[in-house]
C-alpha positions in Angstrom: 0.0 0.0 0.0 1.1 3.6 -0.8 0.1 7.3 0.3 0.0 9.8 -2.0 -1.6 13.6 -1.6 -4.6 13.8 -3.6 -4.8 16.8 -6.0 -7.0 19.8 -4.8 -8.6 20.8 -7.8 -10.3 17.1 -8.3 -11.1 16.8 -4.6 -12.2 19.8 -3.7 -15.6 19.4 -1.6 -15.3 16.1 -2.2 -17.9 14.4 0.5 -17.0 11.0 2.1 -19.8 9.4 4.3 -18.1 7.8 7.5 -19.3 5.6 9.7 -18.4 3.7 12.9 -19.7 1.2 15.3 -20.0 2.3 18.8 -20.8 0.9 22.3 -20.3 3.7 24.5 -19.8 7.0 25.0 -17.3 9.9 26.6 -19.9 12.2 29.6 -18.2 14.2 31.8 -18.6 14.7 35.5 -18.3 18.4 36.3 -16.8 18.9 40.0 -16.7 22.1 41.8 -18.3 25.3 41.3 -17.7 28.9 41.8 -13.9 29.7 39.8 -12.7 26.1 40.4 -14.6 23.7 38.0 -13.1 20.2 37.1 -14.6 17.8 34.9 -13.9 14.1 34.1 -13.6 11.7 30.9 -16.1 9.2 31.9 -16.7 5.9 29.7 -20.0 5.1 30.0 -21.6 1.7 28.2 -25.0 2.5 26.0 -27.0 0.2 23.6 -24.3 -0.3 20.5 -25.5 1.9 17.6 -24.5 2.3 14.0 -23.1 6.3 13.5 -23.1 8.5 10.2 -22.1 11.4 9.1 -20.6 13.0 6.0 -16.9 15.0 5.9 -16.3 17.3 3.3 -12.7 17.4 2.2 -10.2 20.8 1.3 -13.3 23.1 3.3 -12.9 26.5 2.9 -12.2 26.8 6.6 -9.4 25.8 6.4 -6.4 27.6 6.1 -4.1 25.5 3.7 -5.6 22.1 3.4 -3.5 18.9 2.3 -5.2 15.2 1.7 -3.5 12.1 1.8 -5.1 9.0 0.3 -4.1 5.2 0.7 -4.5 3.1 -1.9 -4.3 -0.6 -2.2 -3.7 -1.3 -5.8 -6.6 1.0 -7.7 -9.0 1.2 -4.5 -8.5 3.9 -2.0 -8.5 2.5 1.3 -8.2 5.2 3.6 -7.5 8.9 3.4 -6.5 12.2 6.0 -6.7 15.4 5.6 -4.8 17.6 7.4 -4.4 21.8 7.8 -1.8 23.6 9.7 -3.2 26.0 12.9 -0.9 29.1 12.7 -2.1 31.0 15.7 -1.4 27.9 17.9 1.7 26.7 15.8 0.3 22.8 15.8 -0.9 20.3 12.7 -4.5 19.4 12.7 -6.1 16.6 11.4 -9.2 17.8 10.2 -10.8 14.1 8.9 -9.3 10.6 8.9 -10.7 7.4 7.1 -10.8 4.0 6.9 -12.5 1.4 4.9 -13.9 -1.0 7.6 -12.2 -3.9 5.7 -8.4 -2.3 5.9 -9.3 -1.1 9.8 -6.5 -2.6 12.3 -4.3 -3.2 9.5 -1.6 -0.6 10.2 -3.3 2.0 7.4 -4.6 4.3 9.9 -1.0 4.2 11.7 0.5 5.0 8.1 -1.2 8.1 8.1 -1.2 9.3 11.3 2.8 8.9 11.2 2.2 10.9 8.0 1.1 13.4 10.1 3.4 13.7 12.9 6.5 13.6 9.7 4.4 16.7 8.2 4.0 18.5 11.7 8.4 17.7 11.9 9.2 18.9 8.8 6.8 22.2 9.1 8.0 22.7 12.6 4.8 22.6 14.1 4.8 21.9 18.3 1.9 19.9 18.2 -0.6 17.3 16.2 -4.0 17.7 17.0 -7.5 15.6 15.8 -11.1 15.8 17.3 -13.2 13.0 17.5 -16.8 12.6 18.7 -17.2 11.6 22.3 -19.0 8.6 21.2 -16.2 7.6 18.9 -14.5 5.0 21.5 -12.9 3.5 18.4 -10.8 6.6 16.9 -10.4 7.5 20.8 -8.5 4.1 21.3 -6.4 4.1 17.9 -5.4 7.8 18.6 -4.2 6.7 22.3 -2.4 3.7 21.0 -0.5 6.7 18.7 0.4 8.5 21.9 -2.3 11.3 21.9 -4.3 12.3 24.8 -7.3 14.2 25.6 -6.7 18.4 26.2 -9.6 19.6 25.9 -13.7 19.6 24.8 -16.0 22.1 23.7 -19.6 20.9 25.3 -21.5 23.3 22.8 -19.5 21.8 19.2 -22.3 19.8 17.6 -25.7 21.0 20.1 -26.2 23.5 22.8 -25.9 20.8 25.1 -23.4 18.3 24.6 -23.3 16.9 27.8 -27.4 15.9 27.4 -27.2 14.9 24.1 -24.5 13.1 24.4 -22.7 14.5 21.3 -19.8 16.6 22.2 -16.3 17.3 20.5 -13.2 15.7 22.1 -9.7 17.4 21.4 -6.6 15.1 21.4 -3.3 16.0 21.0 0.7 15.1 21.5 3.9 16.9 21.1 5.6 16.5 17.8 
């Protein structure tokens, strides 16, 4: 198998449907009160559901998007698409992909060391990715490649994250 960046112009808003498997969930307990809040990662086991949604890739949003694809012969088997953060000096992976039947096959480690090589040779302090707090899959892969969690935002997808459930997760490693 081989990466290669895909080419802007026939990518651009390309849209990729992606889908995982879940039996669980991140909540968080909030502690304290007043100025001192803490909160805390909490696992918590719910019915295992089927999730969907739809990235679109080189997003205007982004300030100098790159995609990497993975191909196995002809068929792409996986792709990332990454965008530097200049006001925080870090690399951000922005979406990462793939196919269920290449998952746990070392493809989503090829990219993600893609990454951390790209952050190097820009100079970049930091990778970053954000998953969704019921992603316990890309929250496990991206531990085993040495990230952590540094952060949330409880208002990302809803007005209430914590209640619904659906809240971003930030995770994150020196480079």
């Amino acid at each position: 198998m081989k990466i290669a960046e895909l080419d802007r112009k026939s990518y651009q808003g390309f849209e990729l449907v992606v889908s995982c498997d879940t039996s669980c969930y991140y909540s968080l307990r909030e502690r304290g009160g007043g100025t001192m809040v803490t909160y805390e990662l909490i696992r918590t086991a719910c019915p295992r559901h089927h999730m969907e949604w739809t990235e679109r890739l080189f997003r205007d949003c982004w300030d100098d998007p790159h995609v990497y694809g993975v191909w196995d012969g002809a068929n792409m088997t996986a792709l990332m698409e990454v965008t530097p953060e200049r006001l925080r000096d870090r690399l951000r992976i922005t979406s990462l992909y793939v196919d269920e039947k290449y998952r746990r096959q070392g493809v989503g480690r090829m990219l993600v060391t893609r990454a951390l090589d790209i952050a190097r040779e820009q100079k970049r302090r930091a990778l970053v990715a954000e998953i969704q707090s019921a992603n316990w899959g890309a929250y496990s892969f991206l531990t085993e490649m040495g990230m952590k969690v540094i952060g949330f935002d409880l208002m990302g997808y809803t007005n209430d994250g914590m209640k619904d459930r659906s809240f971003p997760v930030l995770m994150g490693r020196d480079v």
